[in-house]
SELOLO-763766 format. One record per atom (N, C-alpha, C, O, CB): residue number from 0; residue in three letters; x, y, z. Coordinates in steps of 0.001 Angstrom, whole numbers. Glycine has a CB too. Layout:
N
<pt resi="NUM" resn="ALA" px="X" py="Y" pz="Z"/>
...
//
This chain:
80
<pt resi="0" resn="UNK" px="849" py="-1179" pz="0"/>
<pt resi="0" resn="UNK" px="0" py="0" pz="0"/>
<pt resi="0" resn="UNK" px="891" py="1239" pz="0"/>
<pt resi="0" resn="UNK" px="1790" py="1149" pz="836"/>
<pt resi="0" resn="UNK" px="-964" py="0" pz="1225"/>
<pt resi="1" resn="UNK" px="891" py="2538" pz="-811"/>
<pt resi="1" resn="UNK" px="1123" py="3317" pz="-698"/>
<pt resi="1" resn="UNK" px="456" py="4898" pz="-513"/>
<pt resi="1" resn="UNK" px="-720" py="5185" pz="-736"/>
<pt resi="1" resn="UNK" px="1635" py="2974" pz="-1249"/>
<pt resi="2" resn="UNK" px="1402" py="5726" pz="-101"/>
<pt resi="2" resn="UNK" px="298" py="6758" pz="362"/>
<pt resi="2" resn="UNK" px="873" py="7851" pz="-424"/>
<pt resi="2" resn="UNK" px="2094" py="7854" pz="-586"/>
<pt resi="2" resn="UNK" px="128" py="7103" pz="2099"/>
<pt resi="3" resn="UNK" px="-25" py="9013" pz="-1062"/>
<pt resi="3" resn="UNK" px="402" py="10077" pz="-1613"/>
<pt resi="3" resn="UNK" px="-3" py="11035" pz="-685"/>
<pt resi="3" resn="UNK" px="-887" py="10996" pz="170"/>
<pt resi="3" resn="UNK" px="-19" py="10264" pz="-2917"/>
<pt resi="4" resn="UNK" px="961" py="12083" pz="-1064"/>
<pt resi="4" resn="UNK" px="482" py="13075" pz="13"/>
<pt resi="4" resn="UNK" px="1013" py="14116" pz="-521"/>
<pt resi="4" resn="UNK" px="2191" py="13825" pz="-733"/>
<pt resi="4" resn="UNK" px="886" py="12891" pz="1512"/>
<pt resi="5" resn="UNK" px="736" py="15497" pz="-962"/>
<pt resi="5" resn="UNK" px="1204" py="16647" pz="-1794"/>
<pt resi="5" resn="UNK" px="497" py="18188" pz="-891"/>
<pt resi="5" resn="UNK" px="-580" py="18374" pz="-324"/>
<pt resi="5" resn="UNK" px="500" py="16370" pz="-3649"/>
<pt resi="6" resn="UNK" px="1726" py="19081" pz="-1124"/>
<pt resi="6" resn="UNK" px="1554" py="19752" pz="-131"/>
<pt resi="6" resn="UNK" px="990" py="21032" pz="-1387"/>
<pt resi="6" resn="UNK" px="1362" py="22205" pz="-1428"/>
<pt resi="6" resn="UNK" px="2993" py="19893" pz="1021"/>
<pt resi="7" resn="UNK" px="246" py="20510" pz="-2092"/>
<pt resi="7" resn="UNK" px="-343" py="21736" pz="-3295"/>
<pt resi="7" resn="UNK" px="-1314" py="22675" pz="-2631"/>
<pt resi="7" resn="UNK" px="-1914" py="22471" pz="-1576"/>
<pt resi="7" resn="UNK" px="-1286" py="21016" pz="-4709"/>
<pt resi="8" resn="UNK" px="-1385" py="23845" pz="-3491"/>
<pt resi="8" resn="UNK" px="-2495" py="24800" pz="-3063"/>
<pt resi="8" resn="UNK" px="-3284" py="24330" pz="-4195"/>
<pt resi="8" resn="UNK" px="-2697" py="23887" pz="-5182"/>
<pt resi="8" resn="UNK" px="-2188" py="26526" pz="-2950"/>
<pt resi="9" resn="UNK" px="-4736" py="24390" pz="-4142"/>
<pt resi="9" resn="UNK" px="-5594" py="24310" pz="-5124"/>
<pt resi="9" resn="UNK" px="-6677" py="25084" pz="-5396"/>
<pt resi="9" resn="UNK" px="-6950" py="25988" pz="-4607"/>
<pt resi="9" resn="UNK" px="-5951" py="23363" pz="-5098"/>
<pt resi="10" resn="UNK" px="-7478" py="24867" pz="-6550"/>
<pt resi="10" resn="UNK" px="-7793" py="26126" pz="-6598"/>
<pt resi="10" resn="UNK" px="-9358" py="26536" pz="-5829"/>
<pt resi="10" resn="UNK" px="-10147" py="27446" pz="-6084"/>
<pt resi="10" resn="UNK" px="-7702" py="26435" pz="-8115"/>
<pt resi="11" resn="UNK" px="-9392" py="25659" pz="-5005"/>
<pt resi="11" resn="UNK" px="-10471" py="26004" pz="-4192"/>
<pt resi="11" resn="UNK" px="-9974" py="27131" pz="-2919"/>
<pt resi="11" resn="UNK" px="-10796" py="27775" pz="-2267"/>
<pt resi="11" resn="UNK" px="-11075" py="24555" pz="-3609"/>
<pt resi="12" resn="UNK" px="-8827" py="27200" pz="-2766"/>
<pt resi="12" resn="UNK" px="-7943" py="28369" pz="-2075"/>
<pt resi="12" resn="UNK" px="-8615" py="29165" pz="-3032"/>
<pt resi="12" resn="UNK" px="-9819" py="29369" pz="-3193"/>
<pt resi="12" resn="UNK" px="-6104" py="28380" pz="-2033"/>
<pt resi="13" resn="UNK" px="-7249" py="29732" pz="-3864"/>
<pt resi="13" resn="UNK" px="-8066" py="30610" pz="-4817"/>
<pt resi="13" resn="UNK" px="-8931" py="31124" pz="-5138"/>
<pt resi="13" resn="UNK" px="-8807" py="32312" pz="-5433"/>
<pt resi="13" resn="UNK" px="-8184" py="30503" pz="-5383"/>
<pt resi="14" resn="UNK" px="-9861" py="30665" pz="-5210"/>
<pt resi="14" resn="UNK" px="-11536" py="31190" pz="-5385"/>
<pt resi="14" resn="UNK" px="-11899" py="31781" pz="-4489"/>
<pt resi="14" resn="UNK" px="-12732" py="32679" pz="-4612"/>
<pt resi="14" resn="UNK" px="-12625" py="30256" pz="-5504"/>
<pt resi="15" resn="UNK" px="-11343" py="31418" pz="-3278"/>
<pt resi="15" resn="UNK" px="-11293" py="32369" pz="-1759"/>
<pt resi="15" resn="UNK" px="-10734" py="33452" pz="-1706"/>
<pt resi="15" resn="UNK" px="-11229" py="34279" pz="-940"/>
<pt resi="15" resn="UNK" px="-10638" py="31831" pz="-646"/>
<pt resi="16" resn="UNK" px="-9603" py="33806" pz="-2436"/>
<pt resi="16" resn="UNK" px="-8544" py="34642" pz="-2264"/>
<pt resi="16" resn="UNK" px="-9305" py="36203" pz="-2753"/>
<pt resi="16" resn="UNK" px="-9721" py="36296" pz="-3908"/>
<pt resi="16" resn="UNK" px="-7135" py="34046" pz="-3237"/>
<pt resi="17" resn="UNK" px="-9417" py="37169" pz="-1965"/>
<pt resi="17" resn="UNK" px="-9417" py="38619" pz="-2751"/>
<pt resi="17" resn="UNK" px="-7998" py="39315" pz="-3325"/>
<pt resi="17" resn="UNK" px="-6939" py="39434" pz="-2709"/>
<pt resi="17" resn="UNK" px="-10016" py="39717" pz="-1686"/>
<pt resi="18" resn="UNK" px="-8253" py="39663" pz="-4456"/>
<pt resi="18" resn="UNK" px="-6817" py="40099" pz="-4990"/>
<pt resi="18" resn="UNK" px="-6908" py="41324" pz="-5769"/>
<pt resi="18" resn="UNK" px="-7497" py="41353" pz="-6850"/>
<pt resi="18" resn="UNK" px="-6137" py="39004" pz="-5920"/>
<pt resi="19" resn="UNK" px="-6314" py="42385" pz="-5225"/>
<pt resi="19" resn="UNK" px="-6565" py="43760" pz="-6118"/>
<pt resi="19" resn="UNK" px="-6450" py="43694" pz="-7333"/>
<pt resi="19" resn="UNK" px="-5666" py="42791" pz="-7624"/>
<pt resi="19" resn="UNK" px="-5763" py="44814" pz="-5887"/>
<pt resi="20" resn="UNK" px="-6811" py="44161" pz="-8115"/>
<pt resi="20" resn="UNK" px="-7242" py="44472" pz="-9754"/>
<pt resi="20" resn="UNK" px="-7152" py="45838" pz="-10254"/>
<pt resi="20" resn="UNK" px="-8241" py="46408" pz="-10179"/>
<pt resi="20" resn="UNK" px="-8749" py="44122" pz="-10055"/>
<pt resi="21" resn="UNK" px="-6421" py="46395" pz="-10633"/>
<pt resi="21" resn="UNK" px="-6207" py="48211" pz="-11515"/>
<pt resi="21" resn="UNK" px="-7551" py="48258" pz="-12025"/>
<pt resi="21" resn="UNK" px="-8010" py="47317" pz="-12673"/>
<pt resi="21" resn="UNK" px="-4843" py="48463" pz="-13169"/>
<pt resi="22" resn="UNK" px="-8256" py="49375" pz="-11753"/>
<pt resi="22" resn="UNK" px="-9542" py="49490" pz="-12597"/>
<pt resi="22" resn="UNK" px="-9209" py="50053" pz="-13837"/>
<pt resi="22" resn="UNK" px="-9664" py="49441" pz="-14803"/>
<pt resi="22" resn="UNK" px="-10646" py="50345" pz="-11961"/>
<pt resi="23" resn="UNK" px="-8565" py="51012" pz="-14066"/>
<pt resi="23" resn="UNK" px="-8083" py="51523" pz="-15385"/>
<pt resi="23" resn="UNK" px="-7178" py="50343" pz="-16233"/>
<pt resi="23" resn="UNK" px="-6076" py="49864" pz="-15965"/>
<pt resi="23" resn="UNK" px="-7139" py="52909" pz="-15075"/>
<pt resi="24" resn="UNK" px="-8038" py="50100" pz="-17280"/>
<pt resi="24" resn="UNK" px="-7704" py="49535" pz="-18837"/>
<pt resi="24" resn="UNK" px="-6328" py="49648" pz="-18741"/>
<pt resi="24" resn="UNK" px="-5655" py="48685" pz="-18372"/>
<pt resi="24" resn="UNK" px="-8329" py="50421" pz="-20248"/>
<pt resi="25" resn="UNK" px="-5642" py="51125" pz="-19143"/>
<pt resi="25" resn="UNK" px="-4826" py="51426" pz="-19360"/>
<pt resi="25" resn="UNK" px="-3448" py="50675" pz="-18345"/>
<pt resi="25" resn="UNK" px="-2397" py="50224" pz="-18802"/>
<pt resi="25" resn="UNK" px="-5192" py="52661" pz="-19433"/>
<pt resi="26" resn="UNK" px="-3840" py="50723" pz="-16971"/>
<pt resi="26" resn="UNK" px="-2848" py="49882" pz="-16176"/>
<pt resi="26" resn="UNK" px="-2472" py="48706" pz="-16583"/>
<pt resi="26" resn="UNK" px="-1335" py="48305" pz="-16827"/>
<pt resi="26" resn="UNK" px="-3232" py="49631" pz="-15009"/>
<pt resi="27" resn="UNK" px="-3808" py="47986" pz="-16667"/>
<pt resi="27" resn="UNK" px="-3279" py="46746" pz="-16636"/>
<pt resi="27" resn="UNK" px="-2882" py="46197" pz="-17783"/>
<pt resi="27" resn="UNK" px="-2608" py="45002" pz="-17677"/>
<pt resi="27" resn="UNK" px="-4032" py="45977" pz="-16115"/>
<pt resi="28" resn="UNK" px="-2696" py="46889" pz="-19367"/>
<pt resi="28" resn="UNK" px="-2200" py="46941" pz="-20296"/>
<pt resi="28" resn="UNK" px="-478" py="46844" pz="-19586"/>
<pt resi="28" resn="UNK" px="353" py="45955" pz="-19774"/>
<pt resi="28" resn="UNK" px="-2817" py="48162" pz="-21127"/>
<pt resi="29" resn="UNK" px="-392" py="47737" pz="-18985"/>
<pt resi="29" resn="UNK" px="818" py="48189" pz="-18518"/>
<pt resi="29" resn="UNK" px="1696" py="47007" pz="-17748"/>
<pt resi="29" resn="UNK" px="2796" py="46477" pz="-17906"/>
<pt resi="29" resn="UNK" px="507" py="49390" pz="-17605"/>
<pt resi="30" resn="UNK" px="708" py="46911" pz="-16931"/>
<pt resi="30" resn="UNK" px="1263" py="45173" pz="-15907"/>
<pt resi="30" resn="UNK" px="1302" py="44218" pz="-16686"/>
<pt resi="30" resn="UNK" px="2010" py="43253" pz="-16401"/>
<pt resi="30" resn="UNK" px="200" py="44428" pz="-14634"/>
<pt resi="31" resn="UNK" px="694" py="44236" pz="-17640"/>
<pt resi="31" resn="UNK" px="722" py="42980" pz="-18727"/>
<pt resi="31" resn="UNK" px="1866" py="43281" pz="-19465"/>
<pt resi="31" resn="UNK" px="2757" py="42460" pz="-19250"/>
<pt resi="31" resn="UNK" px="-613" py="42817" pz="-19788"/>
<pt resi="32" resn="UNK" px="2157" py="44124" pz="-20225"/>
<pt resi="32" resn="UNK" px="3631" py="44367" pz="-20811"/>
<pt resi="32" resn="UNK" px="4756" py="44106" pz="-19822"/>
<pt resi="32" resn="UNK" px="5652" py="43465" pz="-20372"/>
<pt resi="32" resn="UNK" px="3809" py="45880" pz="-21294"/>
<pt resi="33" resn="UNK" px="4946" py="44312" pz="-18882"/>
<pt resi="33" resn="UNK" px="5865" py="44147" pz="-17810"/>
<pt resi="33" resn="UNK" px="6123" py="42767" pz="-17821"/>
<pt resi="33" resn="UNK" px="7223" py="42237" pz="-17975"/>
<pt resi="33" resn="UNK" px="5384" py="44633" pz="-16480"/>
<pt resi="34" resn="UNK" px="4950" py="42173" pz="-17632"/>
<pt resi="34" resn="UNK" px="4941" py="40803" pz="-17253"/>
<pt resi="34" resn="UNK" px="5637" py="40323" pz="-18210"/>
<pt resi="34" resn="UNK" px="6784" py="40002" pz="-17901"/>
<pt resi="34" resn="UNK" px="3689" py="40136" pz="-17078"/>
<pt resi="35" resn="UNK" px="5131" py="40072" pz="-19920"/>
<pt resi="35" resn="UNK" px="5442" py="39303" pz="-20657"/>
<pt resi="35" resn="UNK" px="6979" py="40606" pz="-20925"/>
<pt resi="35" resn="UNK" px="7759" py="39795" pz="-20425"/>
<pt resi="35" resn="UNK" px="4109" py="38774" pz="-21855"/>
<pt resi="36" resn="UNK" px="7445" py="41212" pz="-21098"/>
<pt resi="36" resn="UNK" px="8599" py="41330" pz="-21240"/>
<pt resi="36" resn="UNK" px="9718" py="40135" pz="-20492"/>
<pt resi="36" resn="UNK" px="10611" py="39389" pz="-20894"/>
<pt resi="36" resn="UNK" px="8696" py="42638" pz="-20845"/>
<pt resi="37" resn="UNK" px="8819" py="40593" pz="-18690"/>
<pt resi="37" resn="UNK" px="10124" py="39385" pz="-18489"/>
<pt resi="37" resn="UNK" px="9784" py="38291" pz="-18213"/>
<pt resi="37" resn="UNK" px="10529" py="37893" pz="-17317"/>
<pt resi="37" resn="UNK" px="11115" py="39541" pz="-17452"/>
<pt resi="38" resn="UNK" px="9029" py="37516" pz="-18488"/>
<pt resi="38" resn="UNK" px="8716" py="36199" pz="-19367"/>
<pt resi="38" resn="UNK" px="9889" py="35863" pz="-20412"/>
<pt resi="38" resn="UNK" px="10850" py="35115" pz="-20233"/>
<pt resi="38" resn="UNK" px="7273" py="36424" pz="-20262"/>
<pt resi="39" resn="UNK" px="9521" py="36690" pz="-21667"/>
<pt resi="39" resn="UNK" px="10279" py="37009" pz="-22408"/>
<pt resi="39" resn="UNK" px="12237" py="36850" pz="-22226"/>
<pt resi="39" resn="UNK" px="13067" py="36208" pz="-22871"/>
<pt resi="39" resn="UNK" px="9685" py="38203" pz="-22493"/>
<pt resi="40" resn="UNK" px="12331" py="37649" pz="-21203"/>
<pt resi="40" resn="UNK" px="13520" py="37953" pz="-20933"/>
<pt resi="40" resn="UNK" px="14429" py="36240" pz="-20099"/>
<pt resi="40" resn="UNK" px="15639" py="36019" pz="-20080"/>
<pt resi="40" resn="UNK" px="13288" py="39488" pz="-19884"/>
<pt resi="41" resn="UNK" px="13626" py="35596" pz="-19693"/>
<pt resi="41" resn="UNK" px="13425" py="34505" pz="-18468"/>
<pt resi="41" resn="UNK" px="13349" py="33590" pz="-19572"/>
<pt resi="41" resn="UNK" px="13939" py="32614" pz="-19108"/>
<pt resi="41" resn="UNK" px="11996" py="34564" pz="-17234"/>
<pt resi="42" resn="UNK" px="12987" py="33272" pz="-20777"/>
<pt resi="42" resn="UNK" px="13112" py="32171" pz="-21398"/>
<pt resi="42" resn="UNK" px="14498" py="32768" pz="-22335"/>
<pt resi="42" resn="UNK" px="15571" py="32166" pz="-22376"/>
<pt resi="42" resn="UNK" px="11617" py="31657" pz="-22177"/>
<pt resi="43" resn="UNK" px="14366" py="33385" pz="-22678"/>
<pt resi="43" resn="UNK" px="15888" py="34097" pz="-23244"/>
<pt resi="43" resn="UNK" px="16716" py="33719" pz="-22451"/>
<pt resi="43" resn="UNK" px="17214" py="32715" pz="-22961"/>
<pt resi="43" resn="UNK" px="16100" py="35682" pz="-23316"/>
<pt resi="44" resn="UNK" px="17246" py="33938" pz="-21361"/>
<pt resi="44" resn="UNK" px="18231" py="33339" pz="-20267"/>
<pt resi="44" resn="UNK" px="18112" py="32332" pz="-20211"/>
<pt resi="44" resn="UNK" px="19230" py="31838" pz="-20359"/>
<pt resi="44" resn="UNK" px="18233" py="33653" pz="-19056"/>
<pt resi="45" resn="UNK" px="16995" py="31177" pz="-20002"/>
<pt resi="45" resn="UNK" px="16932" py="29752" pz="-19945"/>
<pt resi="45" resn="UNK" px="18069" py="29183" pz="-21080"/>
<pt resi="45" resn="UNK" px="19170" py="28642" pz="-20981"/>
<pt resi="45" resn="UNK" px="15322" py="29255" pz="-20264"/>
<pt resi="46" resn="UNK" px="17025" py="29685" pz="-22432"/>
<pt resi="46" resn="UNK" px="17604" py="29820" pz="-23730"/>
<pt resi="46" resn="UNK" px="19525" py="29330" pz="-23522"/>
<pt resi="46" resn="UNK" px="20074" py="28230" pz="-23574"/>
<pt resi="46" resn="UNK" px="17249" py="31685" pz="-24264"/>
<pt resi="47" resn="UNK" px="19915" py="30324" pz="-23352"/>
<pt resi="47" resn="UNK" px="21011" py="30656" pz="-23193"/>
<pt resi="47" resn="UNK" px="21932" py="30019" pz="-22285"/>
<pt resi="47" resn="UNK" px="23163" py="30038" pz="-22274"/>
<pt resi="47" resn="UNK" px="20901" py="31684" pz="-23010"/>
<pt resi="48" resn="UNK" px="21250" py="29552" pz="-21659"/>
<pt resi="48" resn="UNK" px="21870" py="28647" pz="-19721"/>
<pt resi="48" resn="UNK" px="21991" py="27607" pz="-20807"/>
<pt resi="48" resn="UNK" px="23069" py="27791" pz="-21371"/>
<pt resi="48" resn="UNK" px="20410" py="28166" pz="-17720"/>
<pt resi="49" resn="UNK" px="21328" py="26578" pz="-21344"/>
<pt resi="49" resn="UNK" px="20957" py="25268" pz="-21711"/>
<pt resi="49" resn="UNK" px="21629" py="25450" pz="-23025"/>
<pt resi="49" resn="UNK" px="21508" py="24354" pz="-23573"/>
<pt resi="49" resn="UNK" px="19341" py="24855" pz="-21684"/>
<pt resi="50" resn="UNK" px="22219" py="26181" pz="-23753"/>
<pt resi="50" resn="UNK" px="23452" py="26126" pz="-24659"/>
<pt resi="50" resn="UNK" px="24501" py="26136" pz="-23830"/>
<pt resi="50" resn="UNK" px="25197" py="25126" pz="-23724"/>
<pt resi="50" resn="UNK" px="23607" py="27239" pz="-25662"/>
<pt resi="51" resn="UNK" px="24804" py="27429" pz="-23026"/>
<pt resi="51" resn="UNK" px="26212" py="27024" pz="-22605"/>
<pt resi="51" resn="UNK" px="26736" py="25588" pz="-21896"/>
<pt resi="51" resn="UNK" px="27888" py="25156" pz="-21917"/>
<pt resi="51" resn="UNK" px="26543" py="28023" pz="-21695"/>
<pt resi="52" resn="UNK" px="25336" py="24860" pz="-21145"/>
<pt resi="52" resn="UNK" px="25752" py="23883" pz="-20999"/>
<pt resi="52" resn="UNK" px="25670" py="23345" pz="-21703"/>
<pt resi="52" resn="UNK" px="26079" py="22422" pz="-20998"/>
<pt resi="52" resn="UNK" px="25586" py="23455" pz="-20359"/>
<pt resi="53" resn="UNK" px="25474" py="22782" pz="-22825"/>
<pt resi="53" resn="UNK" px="25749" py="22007" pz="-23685"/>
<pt resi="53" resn="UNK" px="27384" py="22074" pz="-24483"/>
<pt resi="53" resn="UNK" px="27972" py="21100" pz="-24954"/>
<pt resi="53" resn="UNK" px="24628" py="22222" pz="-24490"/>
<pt resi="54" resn="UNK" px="27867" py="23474" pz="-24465"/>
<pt resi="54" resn="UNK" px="28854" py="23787" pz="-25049"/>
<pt resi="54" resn="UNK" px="29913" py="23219" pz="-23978"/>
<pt resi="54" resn="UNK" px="30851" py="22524" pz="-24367"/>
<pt resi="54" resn="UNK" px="28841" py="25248" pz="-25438"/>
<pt resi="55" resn="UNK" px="29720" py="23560" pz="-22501"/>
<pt resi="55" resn="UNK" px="30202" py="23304" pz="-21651"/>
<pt resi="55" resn="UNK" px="30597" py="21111" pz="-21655"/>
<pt resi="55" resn="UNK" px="31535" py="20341" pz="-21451"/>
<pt resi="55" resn="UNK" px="29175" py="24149" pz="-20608"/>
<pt resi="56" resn="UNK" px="29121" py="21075" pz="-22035"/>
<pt resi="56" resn="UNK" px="29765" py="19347" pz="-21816"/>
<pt resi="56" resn="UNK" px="30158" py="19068" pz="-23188"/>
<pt resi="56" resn="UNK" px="30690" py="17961" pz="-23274"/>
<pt resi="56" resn="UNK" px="28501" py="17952" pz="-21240"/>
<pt resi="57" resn="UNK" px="30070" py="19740" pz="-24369"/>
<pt resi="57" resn="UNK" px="30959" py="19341" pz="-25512"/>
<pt resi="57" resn="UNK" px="32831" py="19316" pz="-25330"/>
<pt resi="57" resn="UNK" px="33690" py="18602" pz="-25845"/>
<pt resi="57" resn="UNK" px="30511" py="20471" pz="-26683"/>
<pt resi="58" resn="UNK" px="32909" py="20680" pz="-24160"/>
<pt resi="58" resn="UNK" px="34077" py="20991" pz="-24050"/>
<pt resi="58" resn="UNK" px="34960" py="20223" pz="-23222"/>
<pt resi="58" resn="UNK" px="36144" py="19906" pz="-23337"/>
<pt resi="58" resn="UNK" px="34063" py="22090" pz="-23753"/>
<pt resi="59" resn="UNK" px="33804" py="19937" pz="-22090"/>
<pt resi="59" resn="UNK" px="34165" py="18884" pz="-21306"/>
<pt resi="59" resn="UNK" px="34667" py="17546" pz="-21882"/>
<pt resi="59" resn="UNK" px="35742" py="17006" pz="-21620"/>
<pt resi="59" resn="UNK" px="33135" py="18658" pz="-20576"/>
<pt resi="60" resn="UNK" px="33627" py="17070" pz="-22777"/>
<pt resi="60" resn="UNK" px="34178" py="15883" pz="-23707"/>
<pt resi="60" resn="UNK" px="35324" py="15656" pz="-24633"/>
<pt resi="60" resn="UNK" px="35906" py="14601" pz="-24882"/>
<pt resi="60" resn="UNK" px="33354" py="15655" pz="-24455"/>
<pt resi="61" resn="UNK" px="35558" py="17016" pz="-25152"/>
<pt resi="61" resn="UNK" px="37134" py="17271" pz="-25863"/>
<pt resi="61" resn="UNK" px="38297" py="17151" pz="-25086"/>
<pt resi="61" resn="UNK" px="39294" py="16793" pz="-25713"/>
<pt resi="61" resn="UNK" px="37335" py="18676" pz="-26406"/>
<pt resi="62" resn="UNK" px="38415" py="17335" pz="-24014"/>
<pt resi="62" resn="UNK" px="39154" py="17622" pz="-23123"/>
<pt resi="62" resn="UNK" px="39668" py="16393" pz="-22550"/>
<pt resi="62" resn="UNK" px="40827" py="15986" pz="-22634"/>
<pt resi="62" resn="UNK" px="38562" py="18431" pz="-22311"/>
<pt resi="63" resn="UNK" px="38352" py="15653" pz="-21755"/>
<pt resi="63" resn="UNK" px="38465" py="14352" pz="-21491"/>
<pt resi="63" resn="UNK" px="38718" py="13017" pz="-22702"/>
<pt resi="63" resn="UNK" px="39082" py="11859" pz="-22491"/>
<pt resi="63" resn="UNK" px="37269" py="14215" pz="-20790"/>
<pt resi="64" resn="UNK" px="38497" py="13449" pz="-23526"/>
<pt resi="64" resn="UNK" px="39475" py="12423" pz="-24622"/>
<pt resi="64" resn="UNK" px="40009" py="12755" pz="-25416"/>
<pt resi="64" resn="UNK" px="39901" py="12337" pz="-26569"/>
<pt resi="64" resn="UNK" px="39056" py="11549" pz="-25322"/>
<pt resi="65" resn="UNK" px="40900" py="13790" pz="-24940"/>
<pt resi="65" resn="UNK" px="42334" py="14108" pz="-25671"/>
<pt resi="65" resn="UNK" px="42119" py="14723" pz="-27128"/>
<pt resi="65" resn="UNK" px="43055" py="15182" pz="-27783"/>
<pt resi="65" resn="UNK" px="43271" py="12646" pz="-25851"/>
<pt resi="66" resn="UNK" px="40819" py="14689" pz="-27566"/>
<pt resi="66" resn="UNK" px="41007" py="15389" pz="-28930"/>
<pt resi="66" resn="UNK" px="41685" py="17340" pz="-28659"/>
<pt resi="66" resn="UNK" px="42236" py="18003" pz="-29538"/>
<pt resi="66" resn="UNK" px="39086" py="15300" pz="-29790"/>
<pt resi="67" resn="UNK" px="41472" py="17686" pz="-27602"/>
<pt resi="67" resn="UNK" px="42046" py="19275" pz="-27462"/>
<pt resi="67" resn="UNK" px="43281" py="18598" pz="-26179"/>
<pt resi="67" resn="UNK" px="43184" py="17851" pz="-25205"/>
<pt resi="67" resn="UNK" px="40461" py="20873" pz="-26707"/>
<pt resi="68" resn="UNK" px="44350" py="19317" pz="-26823"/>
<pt resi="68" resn="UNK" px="45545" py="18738" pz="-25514"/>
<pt resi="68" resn="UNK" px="45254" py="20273" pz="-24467"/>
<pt resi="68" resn="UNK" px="44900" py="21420" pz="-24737"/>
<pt resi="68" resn="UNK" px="47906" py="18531" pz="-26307"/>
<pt resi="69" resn="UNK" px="45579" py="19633" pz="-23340"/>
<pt resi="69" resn="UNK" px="45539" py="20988" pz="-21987"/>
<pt resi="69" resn="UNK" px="47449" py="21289" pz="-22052"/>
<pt resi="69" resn="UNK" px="48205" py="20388" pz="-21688"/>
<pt resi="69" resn="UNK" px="44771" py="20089" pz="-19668"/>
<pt resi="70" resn="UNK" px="47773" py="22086" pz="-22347"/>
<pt resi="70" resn="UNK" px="48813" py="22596" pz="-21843"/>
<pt resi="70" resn="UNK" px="48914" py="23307" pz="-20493"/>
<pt resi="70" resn="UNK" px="48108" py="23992" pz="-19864"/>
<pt resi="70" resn="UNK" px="49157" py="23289" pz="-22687"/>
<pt resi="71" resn="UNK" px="49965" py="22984" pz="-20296"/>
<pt resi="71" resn="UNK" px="50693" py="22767" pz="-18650"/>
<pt resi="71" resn="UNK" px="52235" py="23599" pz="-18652"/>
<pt resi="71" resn="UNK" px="53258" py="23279" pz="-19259"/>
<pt resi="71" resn="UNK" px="51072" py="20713" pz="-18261"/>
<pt resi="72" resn="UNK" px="52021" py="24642" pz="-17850"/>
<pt resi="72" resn="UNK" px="52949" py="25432" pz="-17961"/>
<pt resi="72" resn="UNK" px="54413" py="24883" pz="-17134"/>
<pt resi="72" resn="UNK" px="55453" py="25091" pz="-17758"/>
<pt resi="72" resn="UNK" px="52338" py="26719" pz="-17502"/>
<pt resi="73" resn="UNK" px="54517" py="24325" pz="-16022"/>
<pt resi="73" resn="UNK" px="55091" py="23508" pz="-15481"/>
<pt resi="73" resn="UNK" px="54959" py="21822" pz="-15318"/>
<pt resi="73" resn="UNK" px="53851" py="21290" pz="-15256"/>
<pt resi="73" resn="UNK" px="55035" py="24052" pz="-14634"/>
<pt resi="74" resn="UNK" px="55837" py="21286" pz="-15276"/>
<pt resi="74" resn="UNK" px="55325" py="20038" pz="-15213"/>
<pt resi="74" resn="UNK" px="55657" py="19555" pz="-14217"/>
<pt resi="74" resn="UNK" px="56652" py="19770" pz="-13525"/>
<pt resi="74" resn="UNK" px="55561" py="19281" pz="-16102"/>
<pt resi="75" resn="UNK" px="54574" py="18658" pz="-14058"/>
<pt resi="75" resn="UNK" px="53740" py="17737" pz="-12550"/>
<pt resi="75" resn="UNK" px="55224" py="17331" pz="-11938"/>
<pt resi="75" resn="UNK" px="56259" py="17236" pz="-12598"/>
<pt resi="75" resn="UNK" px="52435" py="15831" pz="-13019"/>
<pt resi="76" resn="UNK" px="55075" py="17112" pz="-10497"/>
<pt resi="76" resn="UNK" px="56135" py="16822" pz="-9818"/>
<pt resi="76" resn="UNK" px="55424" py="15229" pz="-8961"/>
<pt resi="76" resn="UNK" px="54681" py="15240" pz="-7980"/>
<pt resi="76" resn="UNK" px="56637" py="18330" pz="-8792"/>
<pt resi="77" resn="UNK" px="55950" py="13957" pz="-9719"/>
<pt resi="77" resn="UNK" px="55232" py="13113" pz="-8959"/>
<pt resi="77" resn="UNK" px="56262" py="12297" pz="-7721"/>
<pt resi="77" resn="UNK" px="57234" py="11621" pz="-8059"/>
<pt resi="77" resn="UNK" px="54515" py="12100" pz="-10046"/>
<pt resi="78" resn="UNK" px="55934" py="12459" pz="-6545"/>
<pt resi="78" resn="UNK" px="56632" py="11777" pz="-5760"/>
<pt resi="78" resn="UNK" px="56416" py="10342" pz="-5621"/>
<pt resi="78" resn="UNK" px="55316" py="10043" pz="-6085"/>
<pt resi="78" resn="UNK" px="56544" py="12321" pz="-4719"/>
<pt resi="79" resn="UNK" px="56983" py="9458" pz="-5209"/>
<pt resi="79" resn="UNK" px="56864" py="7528" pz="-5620"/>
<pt resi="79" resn="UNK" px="57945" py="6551" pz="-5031"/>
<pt resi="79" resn="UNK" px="57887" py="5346" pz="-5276"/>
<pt resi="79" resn="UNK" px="57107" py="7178" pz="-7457"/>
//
């Protein structure tokens, strides 16, 4: 037997909730541009995170099998 248990709000909260509203048109035009700008801006960065890592584990992979050599300005001192 297993048990689920989730600590969600749902939307019967919600329907409870009073939440101010701009009466003027014009505002909430305004809050709405805001919003989706940085929406906008927030998948652009995602965007961007999820290439560099990818570039990041391409680079990683060159590295780790020798197709790009790491140069080493001194060399390793192994004691034995």
């Amino acid at each position: 037997m297993s048990i689920y248990y989730t600590n969600a709000i749902g939307l019967p909260y919600f329907k409870k909730m009073k939440i101010a509203c701009p009466i003027e048109l014009e505002e909430q035009r305004n809050i709405a541009a805001k919003i989706k700008a940085s929406d906008t801006r927030i998948f652009s960065l995602q965007d961007e995170l999820s290439k560099l890592k990818q570039q990041k584990q391409g680079l990683m992979h060159d590295l780790l099998t020798g197709k790009v050599p790491v140069k080493v300005k001194e060399p390793e001192v192994v004691d034995g």
